[in-house]
C-alpha positions as CSV (number, residue, x, y, z in Angstrom):
1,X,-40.7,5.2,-24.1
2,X,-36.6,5.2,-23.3
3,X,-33.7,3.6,-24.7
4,X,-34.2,0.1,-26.3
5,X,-33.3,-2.6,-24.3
6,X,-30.0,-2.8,-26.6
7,X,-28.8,0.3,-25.6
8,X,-29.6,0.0,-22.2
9,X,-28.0,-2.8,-21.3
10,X,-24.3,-1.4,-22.2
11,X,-24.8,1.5,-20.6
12,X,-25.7,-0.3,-16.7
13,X,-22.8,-2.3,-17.4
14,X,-20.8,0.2,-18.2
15,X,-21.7,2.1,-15.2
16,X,-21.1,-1.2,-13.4
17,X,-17.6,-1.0,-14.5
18,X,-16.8,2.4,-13.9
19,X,-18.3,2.0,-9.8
20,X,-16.0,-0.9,-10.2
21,X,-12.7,0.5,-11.1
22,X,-12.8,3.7,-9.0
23,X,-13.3,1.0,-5.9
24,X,-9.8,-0.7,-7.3
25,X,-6.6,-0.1,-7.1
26,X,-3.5,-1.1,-9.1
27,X,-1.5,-3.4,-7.8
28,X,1.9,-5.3,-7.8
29,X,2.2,-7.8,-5.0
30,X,5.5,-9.5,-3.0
31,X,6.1,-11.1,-0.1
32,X,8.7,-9.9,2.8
33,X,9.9,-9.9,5.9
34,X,9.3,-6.8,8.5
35,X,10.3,-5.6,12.2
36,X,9.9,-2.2,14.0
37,X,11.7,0.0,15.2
38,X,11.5,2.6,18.1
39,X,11.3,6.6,18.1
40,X,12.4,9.4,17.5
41,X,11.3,8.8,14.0
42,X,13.1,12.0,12.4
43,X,15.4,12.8,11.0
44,X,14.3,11.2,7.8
45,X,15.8,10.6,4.3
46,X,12.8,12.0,2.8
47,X,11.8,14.9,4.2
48,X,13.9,15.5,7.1
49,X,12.0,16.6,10.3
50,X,9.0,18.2,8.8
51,X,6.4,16.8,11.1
52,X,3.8,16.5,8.4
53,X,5.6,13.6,6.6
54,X,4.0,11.3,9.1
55,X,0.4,9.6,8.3
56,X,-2.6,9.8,10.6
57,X,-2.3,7.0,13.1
58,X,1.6,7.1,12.5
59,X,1.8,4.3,10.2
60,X,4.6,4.4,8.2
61,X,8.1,2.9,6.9
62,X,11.4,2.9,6.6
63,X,12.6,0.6,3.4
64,X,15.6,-1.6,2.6
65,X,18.0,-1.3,-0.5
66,X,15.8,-3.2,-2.7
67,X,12.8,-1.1,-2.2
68,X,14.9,2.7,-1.6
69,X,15.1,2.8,-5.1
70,X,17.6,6.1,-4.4
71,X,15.0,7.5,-3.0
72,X,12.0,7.7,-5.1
73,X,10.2,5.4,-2.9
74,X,9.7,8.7,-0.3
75,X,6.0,9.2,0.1
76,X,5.2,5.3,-2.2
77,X,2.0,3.8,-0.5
78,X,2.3,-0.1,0.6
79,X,-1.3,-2.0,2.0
80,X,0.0,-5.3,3.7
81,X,-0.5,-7.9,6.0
82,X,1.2,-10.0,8.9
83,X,1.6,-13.9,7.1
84,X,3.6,-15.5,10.0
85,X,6.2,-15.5,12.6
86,X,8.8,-17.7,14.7
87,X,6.4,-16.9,17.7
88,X,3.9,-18.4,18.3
89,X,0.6,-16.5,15.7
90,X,1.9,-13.1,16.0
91,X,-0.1,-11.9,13.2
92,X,-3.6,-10.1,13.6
93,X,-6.2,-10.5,11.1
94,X,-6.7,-7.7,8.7
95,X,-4.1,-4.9,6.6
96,X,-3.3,-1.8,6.8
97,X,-2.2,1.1,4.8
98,X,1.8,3.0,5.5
99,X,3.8,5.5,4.0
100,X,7.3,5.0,3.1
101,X,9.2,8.0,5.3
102,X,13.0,6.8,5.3
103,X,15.7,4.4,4.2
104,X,16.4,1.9,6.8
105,X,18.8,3.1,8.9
106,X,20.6,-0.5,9.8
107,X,23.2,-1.6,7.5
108,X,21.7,-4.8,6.3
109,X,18.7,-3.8,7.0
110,X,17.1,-6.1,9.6
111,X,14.1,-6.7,6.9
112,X,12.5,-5.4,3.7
113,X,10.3,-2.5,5.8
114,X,10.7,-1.6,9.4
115,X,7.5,-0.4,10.5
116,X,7.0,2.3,13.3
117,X,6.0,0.6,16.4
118,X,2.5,2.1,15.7
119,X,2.3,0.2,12.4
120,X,3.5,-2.7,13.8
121,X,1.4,-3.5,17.1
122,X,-1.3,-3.1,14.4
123,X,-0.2,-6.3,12.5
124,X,1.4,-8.4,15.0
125,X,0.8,-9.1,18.7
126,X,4.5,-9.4,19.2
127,X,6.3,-6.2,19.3
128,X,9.9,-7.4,19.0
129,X,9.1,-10.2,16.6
130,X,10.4,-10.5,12.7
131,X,7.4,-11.4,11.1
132,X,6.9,-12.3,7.4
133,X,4.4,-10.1,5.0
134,X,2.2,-9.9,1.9
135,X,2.6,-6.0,0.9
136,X,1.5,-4.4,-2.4
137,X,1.9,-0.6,-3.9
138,X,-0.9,0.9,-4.3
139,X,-2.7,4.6,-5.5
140,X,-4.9,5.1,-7.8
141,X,-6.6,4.1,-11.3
142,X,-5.3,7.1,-13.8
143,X,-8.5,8.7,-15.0
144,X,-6.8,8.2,-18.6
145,X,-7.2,4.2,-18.3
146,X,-11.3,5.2,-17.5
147,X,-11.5,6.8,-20.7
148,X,-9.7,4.6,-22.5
149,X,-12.1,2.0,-21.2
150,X,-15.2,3.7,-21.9
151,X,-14.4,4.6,-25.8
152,X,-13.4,1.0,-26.4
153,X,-16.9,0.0,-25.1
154,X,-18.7,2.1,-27.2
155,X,-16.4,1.9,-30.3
156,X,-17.7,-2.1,-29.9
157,X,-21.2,-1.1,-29.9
């Protein structure tokens, strides 16, 4: 005969949820400016000139002071996006995914990231541009914050 329809329906929503959260990330969000710059990419601050530092597809970063953080931003995951430009629409459509590698090299640091040229022809037609972006940190959920989830809904039922 199977559950009642009372215990069913916390169950599909609570499998709804779970589908849900492992599809999301945490997130904290800012706005920035960014530029690129040009090889050879290493050393780094981070990790030197291990090779295996850099991303598939060679998207990565190099930070300003304010998001260094002495250092403990080596290996921090940004998604972002191209917002706008002086020229005229550098920005494709769409975001992608770096790795912070090193500590901007420039003293002020031109922007808040400096992409490697990789990264940045795939945000912005215009390779020398300074371009303004939407970036967030990102990784993700804990598992704890799933379980925490799933005895509160059942504590309620």
């Amino acid at each position: 005969m199977g559950f009642p329809f009372r215990f069913r329906f916390p169950v599909i929503i609570m499998a709804i949820v779970v589908v849900l959260i492992r599809r999301i990330s945490l997130v904290q969000g800012d706005i920035g400016t960014a530029t690129s710059y040009n090889p050879p990419y290493t050393p780094t601050k981070c990790h030197g000139n291990r090779q295996d530092q850099f991303p598939p597809g060679n998207l990565f970063v190099s930070v300003n002071e304010g998001l260094w953080d002495n250092g403990a931003s080596c290996g921090r995951r940004y998604r972002l996006k191209c917002l706008s430009g002086r020229n005229n629409r550098p920005c494709k459509e769409g975001t992608i995914d770096v790795v912070v590698v090193d500590f901007c090299s420039r003293r002020p640091c031109p922007s808040t990231m400096v992409l490697s040229n990789d990264a940045f022809a795939a945000v912005s037609h215009s390779p020398k541009a300074k371009i303004n972006i939407e970036y967030i940190q990102y990784g993700p959920v804990d598992p704890s914050f799933l379980l925490f989830v799933f005895s509160f809904h059942l504590k309620t039922y």
